[in-house]
C-alpha positions in Angstrom: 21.4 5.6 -18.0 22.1 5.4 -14.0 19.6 2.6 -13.9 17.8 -0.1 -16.3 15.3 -2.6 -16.3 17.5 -5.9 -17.2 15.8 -8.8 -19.9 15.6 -11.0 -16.2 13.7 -8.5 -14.5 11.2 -7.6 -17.7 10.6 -11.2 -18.0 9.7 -11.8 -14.3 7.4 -8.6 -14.6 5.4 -9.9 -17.7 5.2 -13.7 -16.2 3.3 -11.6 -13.1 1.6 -9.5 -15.0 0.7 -12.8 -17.3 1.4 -11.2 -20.9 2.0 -12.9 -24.2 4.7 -10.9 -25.9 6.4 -11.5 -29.2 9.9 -11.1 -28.9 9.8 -8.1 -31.1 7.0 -6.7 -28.7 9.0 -7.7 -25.4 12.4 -6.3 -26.7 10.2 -2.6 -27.9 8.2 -2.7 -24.4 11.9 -3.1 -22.4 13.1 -0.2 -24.8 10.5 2.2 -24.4 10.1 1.3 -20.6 14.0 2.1 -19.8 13.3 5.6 -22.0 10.6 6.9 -19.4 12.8 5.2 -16.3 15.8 7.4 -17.9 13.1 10.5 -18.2 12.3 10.3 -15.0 16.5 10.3 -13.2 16.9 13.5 -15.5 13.5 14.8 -13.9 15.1 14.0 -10.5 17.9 15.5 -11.1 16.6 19.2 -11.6 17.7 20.9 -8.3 15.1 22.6 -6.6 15.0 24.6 -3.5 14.0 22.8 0.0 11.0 25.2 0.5 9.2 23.7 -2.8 6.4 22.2 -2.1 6.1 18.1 -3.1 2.6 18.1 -5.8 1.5 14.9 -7.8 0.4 17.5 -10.7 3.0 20.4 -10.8 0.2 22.9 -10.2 -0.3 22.9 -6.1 -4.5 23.7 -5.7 -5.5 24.7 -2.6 -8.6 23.6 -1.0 -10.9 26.3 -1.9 -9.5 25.9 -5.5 -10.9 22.5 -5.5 -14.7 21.6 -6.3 -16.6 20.0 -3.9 -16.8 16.2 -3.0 -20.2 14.8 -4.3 -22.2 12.7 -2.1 -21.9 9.1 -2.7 -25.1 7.9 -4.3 -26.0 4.5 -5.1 -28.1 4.0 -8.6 -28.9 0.4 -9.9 -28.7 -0.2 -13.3 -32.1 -0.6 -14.5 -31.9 -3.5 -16.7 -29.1 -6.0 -15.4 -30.9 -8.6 -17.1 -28.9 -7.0 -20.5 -25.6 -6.9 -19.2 -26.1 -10.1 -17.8 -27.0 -11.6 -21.6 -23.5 -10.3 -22.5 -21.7 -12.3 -19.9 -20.0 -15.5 -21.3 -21.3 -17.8 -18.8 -24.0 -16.8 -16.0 -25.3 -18.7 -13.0 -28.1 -17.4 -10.5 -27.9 -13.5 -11.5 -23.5 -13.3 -11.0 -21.0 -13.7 -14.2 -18.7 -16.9 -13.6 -15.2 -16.3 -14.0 -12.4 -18.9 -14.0 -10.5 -19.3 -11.1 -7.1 -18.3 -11.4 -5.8 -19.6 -8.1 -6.9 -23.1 -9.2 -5.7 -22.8 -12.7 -2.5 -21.5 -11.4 -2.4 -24.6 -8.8 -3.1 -27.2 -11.7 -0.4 -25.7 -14.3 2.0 -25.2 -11.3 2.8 -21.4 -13.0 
């Protein structure tokens, strides 16, 4: 494998991404990660010709291939009042959700 995602990097990447992994999920996560990284350097190294074209998808569409845009449409729910009675904790119409910055600044993570 030309390249792999070390235990220090993994475990800077789940402290960001705040996850709570076992170390049996953490080790399988790392494994399976460094199999698609290692996919991906045999993917680049298939030589292709200059002249191909870069695609996101493999097939290249061209614009009269494509369907239309749609017009961007705006359609309120019609009964917030029920998605609001699922909310944990509601003030003046909005859900409340914690602050992570001050969380974050009172645990010093």
């Amino acid at each position: 494998m030309a390249e792999e995602i070390t235990r220090e990097t993994f475990d800077h990447l789940v402290h960001l991404a705040q996850f709570e992994l076992s170390e049996e999920e953490a080790e399988y996560l790392r494994r399976e990660l460094n199999r698609q990284l290692d996919a991906i350097h045999k993917l680049e190294a298939i030589p292709l010709e200059e002249d191909v074209p870069i695609t996101s998808h493999g097939v290249p569409y061209r614009p009269e291939d494509r369907a239309p845009l749609r017009e961007d449409e705006v359609r309120p729910y019609p009964h917030p009042e029920r998605l609001r009675e699922l909310a944990p904790e509601e003030e003046d119409g909005y859900f409340v959700v914690p602050d992570t910055r001050r969380t974050q600044a009172l645990t010093g993570e």
